[in-house]
One Martini backbone bead per residue (centre of mass of N, CA, C, O) as a GRO file, in nm:
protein
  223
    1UNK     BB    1  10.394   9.097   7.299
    2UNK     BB    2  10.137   9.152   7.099
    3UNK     BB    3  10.147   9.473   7.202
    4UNK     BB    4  10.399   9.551   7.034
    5UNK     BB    5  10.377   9.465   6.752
    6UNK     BB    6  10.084   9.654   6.707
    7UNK     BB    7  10.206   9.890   6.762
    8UNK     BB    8  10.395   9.903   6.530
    9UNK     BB    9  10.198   9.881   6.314
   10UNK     BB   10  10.058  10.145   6.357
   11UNK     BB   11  10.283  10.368   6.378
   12UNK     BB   12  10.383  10.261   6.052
   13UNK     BB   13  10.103  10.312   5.983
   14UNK     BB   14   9.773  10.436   5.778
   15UNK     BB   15   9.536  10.255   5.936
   16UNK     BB   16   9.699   9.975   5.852
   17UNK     BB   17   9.812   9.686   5.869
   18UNK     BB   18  10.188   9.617   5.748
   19UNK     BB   19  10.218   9.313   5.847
   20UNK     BB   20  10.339   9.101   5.570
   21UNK     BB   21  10.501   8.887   5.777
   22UNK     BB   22  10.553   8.670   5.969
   23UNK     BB   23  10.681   8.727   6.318
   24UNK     BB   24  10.820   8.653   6.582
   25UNK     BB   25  10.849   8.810   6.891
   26UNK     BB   26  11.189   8.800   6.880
   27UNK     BB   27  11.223   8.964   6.642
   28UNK     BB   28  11.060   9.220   6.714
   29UNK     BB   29  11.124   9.294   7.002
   30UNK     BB   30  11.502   9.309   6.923
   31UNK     BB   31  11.406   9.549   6.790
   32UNK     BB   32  11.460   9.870   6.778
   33UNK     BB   33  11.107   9.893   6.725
   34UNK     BB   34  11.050   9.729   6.986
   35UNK     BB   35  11.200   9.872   7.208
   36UNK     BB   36  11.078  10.156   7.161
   37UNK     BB   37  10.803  10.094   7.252
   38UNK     BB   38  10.839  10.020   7.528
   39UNK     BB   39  10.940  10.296   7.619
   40UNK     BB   40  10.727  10.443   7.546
   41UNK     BB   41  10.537  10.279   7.769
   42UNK     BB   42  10.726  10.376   8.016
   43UNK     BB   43  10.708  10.677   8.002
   44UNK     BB   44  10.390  10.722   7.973
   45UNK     BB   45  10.379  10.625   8.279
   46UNK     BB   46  10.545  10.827   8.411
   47UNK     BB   47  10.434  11.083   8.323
   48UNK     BB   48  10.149  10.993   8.486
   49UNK     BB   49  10.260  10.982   8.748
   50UNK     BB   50  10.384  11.273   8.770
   51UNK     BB   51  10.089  11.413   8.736
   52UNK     BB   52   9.975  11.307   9.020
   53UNK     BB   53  10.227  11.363   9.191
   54UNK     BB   54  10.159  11.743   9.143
   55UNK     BB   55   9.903  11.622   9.235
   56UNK     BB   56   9.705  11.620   9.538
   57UNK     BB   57   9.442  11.553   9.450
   58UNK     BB   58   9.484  11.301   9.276
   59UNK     BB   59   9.682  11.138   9.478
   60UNK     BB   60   9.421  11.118   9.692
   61UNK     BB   61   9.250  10.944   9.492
   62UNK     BB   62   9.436  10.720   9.452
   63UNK     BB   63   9.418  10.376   9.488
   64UNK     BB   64   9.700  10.269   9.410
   65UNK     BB   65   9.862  10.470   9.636
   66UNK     BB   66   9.733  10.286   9.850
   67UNK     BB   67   9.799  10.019   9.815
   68UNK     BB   68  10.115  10.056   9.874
   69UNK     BB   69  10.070  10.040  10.178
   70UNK     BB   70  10.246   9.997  10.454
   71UNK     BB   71  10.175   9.775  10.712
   72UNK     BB   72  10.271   9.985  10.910
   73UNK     BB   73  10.103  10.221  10.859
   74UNK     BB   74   9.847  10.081  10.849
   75UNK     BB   75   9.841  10.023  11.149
   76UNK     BB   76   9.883  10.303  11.250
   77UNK     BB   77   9.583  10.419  11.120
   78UNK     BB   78   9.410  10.257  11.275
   79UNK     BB   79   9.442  10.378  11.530
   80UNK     BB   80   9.417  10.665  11.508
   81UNK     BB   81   9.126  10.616  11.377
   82UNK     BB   82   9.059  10.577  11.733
   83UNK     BB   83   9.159  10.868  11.798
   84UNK     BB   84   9.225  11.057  11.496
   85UNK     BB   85   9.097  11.071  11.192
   86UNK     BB   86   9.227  11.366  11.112
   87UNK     BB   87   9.505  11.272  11.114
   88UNK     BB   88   9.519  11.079  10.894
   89UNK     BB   89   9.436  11.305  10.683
   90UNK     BB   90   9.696  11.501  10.744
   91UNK     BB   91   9.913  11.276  10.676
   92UNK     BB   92   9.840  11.252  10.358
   93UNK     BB   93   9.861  11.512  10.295
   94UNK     BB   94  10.138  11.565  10.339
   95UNK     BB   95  10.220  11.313  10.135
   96UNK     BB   96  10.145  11.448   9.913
   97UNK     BB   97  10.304  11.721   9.909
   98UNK     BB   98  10.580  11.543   9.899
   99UNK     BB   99  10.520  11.426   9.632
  100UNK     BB  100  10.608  11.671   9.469
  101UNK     BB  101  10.925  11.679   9.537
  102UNK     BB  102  11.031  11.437   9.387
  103UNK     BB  103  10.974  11.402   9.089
  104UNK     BB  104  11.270  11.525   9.006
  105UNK     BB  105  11.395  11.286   9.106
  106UNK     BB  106  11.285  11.027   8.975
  107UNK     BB  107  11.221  11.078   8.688
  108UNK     BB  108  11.551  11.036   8.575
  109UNK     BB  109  11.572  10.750   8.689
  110UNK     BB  110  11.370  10.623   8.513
  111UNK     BB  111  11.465  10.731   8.209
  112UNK     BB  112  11.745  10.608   8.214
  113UNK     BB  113  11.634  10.295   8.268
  114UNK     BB  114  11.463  10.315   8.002
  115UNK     BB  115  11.729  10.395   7.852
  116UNK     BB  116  11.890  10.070   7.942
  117UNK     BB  117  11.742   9.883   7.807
  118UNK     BB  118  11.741   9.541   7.675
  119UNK     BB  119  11.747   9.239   7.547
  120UNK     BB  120  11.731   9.063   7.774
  121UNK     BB  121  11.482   9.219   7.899
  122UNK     BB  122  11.292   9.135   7.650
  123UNK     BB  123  11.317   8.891   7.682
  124UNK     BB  124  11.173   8.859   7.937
  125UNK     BB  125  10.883   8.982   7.839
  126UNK     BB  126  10.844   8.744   7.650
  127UNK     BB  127  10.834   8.556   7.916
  128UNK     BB  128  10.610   8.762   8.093
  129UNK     BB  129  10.724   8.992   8.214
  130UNK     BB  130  10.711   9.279   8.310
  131UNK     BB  131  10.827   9.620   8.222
  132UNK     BB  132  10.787   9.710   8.546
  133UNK     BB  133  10.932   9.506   8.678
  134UNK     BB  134  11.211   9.565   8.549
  135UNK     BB  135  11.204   9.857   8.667
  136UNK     BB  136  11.185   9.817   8.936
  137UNK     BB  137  11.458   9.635   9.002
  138UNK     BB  138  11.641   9.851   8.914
  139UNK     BB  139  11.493  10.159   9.107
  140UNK     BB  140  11.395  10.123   9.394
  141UNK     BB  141  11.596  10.143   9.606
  142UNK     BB  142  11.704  10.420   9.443
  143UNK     BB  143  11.445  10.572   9.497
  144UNK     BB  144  11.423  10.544   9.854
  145UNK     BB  145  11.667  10.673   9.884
  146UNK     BB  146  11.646  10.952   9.726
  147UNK     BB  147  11.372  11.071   9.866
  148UNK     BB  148  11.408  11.039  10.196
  149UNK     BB  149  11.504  11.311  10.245
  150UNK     BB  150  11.277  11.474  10.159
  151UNK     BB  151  11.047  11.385  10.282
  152UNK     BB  152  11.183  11.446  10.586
  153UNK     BB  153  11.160  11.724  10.537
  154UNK     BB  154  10.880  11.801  10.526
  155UNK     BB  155  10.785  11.668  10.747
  156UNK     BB  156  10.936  11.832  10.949
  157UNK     BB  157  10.786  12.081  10.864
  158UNK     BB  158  10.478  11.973  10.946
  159UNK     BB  159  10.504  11.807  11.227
  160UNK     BB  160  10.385  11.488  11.206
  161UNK     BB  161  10.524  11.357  11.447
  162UNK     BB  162  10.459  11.518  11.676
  163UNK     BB  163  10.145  11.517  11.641
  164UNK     BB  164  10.130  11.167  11.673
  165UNK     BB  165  10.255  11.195  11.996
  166UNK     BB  166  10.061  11.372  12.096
  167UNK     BB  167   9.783  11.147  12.043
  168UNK     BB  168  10.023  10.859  12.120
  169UNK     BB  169  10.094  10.890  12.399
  170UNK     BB  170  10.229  10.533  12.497
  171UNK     BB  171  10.271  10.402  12.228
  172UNK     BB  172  10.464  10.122  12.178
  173UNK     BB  173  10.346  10.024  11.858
  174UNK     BB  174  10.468  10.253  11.725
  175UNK     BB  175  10.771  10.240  11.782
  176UNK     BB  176  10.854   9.978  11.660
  177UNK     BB  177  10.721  10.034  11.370
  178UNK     BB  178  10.949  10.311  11.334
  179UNK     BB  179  11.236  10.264  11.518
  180UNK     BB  180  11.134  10.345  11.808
  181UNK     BB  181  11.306  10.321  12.144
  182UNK     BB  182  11.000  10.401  12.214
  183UNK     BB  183  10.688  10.576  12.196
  184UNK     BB  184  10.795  10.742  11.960
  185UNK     BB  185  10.796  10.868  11.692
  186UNK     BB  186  10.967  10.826  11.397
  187UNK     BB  187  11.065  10.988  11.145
  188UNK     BB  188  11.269  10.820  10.978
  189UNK     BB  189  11.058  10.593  10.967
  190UNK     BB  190  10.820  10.747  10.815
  191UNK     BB  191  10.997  10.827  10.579
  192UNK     BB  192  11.029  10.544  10.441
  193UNK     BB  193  10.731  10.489  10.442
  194UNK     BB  194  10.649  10.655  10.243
  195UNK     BB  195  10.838  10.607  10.033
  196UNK     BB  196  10.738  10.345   9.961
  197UNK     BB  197  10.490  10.428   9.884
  198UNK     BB  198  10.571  10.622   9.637
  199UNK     BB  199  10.705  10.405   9.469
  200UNK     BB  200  10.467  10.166   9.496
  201UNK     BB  201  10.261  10.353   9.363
  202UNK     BB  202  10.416  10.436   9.091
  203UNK     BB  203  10.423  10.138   8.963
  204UNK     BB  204  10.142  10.124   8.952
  205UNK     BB  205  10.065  10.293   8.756
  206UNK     BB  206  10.260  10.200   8.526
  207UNK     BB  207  10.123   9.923   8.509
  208UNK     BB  208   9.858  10.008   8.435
  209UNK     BB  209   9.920  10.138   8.188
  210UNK     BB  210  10.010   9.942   8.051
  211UNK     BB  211   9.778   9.752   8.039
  212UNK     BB  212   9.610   9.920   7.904
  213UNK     BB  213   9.740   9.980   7.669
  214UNK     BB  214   9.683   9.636   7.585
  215UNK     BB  215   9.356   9.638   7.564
  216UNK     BB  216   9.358   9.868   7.352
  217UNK     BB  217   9.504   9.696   7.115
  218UNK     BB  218   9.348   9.399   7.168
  219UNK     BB  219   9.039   9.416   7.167
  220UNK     BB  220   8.930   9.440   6.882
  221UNK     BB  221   9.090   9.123   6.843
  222UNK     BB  222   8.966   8.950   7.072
  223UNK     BB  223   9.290   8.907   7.315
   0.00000   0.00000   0.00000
């Protein structure tokens, strides 16, 4: 929480900090102007996740939304990479692609979520949980609700199910893996796991935000 005290400072001062007067974590925190440090430090990674999700290149480069893949896509991508390593490109393609369909969806539930946050919340956070993790909670469930539709309409459009079915006809952990009754792949398997990925992409990118954003303020402190 000492990252939300200094960034007040800074806020409110002329380029110095301006708090002459010891103040515990949970009286500045559940101020007002303590509250709204965070929703700002939240919006801004939001922000910033939205601005990536926009972007097609942005999106393939990104480390953070690789990591968020479920082990089940996970272990579909390993299949393919051994039968046609280009169709996990175009796969990935189609999926960066479907994620710029989202942004509209997802970034005002999530910035309702944040400017929802309450005293509560801080009390968590100043008890160590992230601010992204509080945000996750809230919103994760029904953000892959809200996208799944979208997502599920784009990768149908690309016809990446047909395409995949086409590769690894005869593979039954394909079908176990995406809940299809056969050995095909189901549409709707992987557009959900898609959407997991592209939700806990988006968290994570958020998430890294706040760290950097931590760094940046408390570092020439050396806290």
């Amino acid at each position: 929480m000492k990252k939300y005290i200094i960034t007040a400072a800074l806020l409110i001062g002329t380029g110095a900090l301006v708090l002459t007067s010891v103040q515990s974590c949970q009286t500045m925190a559940t101020t007002d102007l303590g509250l709204s440090i965070i929703k700002r430090v939240l919006l801004n990674g939001i922000d910033k996740g939205m601005g990536i999700y926009s972007n097609k290149e942005a999106f393939l480069q990104n480390n953070m939304i690789d990591k968020a893949l479920p082990k089940e896509l996970r272990d579909i991508n390993s299949t393919l990479e051994k039968i046609s390593p280009s169709l996990v490109a175009k796969e990935r393609d189609f999926i960066a692609q479907a994620a710029s369909y989202t942004v509209n969806i997802s970034k005002p539930i999530l910035q309702d979520a944040v400017n929802s946050l309450n005293a509560q919340d801080v009390t968590r956070i100043i008890q160590g949980t992230t601010a992204t993790q509080i945000l996750k909670e809230k919103t994760s469930q029904q953000l892959v609700a809200a996208i799944a539709p979208k997502v599920d309409e784009k990768l149908n459009e690309y016809g990446i199910a047909k395409t995949i079915n086409m590769a690894l006809s005869g593979n039954n952990l394909l079908g176990s893996l995406l809940g299809g009754s056969n050995s095909n792949v189901n549409t709707g398997g992987l557009s959900k796991l898609a959407s997991e990925q592209l939700v806990n992409g988006l968290f994570n990118i958020i998430e890294d935000y706040e760290h950097q954003n931590s760094k940046a303020l408390l570092g020439p402190l050396g806290k």
